[in-house]
C-alpha positions as CSV (number, residue, x, y, z in Angstrom):
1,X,-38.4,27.7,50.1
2,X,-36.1,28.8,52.5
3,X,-35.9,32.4,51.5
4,X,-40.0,32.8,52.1
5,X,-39.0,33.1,55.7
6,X,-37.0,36.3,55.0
7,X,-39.3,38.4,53.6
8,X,-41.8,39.7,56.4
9,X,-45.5,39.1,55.8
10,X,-48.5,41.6,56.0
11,X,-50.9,41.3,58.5
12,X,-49.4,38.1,59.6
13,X,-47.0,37.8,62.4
14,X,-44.4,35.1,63.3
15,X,-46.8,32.7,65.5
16,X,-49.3,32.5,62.5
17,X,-46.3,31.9,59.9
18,X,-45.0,29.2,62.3
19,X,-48.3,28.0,62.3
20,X,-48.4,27.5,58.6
21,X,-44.9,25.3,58.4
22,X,-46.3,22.9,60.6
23,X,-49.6,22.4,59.5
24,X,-48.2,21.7,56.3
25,X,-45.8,19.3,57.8
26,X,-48.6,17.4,59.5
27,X,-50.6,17.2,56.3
28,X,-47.3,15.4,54.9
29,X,-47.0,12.9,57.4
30,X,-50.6,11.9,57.1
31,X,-49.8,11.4,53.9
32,X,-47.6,9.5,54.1
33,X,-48.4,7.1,56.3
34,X,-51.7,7.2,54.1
35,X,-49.2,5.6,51.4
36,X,-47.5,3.4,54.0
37,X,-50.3,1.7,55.4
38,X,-51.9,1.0,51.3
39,X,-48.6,-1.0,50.6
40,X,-49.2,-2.7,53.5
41,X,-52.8,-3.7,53.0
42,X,-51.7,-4.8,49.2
43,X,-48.9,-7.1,50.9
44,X,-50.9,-8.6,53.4
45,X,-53.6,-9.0,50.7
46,X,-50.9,-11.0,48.7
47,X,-50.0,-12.9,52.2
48,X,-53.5,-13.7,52.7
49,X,-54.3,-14.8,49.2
50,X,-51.0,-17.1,48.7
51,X,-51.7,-18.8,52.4
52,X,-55.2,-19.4,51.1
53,X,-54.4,-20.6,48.0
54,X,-52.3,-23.2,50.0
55,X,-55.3,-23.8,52.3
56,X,-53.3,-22.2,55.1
57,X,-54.7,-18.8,55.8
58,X,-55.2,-20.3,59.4
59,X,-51.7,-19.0,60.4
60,X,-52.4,-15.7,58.7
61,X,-52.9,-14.1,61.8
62,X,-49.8,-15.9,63.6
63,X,-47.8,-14.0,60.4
64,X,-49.2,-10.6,61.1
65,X,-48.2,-10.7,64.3
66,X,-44.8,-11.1,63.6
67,X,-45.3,-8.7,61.0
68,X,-44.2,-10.8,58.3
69,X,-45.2,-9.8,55.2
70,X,-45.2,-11.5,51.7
71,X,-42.0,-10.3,50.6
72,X,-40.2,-11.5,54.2
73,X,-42.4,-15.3,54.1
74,X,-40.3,-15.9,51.0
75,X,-37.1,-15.6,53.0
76,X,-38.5,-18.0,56.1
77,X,-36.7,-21.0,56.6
78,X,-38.5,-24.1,58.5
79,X,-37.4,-23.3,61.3
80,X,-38.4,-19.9,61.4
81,X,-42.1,-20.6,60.2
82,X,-42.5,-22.8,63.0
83,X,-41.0,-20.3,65.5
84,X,-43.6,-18.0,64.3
85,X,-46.5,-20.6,64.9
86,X,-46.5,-23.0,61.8
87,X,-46.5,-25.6,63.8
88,X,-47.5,-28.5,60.9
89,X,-44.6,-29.5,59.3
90,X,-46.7,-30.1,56.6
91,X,-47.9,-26.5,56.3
92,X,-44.0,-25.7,56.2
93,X,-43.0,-27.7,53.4
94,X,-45.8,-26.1,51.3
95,X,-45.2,-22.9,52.4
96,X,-41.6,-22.8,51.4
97,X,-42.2,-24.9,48.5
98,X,-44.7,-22.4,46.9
99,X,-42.6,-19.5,48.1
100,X,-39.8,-21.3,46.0
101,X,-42.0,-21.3,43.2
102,X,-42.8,-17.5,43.1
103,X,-39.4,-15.9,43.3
């Protein structure tokens, strides 16, 4: 806590102390984006499988790259898919016609 800093530490002076702090902050951000980048494997595992499933994964790649993920597909409207690269408007209808289906 906060009132660790107060006390003064044997054998230890403030460099090493500040050293501490931040190595612990560093091991938190690696954790987290640890976490972070799981979720996002787990989504684009769920975008890969439902584009599959429709026989589309072909634009999977388009999809990353406009980091859309499963949760944001479901939101796309025609028009949006094909800015993104859907460009069969077949492969639109069934996208948003399964993505219907799921929410």
């Amino acid at each position: 806590g906060s009132h660790s800093r107060l006390r003064p530490t044997q054998g230890r002076g403030r460099k090493q102390e500040a050293r501490d702090e931040s190595d612990a902050e560093d091991d938190y951000e690696e954790e987290e984006a640890e976490e972070e980048e799981r979720v996002q494997d787990e989504e684009e595992d769920e975008l890969a499988q439902f584009l599959g499933e429709l026989g589309l994964e072909r634009y999977l790649q388009a999809m990353r790259d406009e980091d859309v993920d499963m949760s944001l597909l479901l939101l796309l409207s025609q028009e949006e898919l094909k800015d993104i690269g859907v460009d069969s408007a077949g492969a639109r209808r069934r996208i948003i016609s399964a993505a219907k289906q799921m929410v």
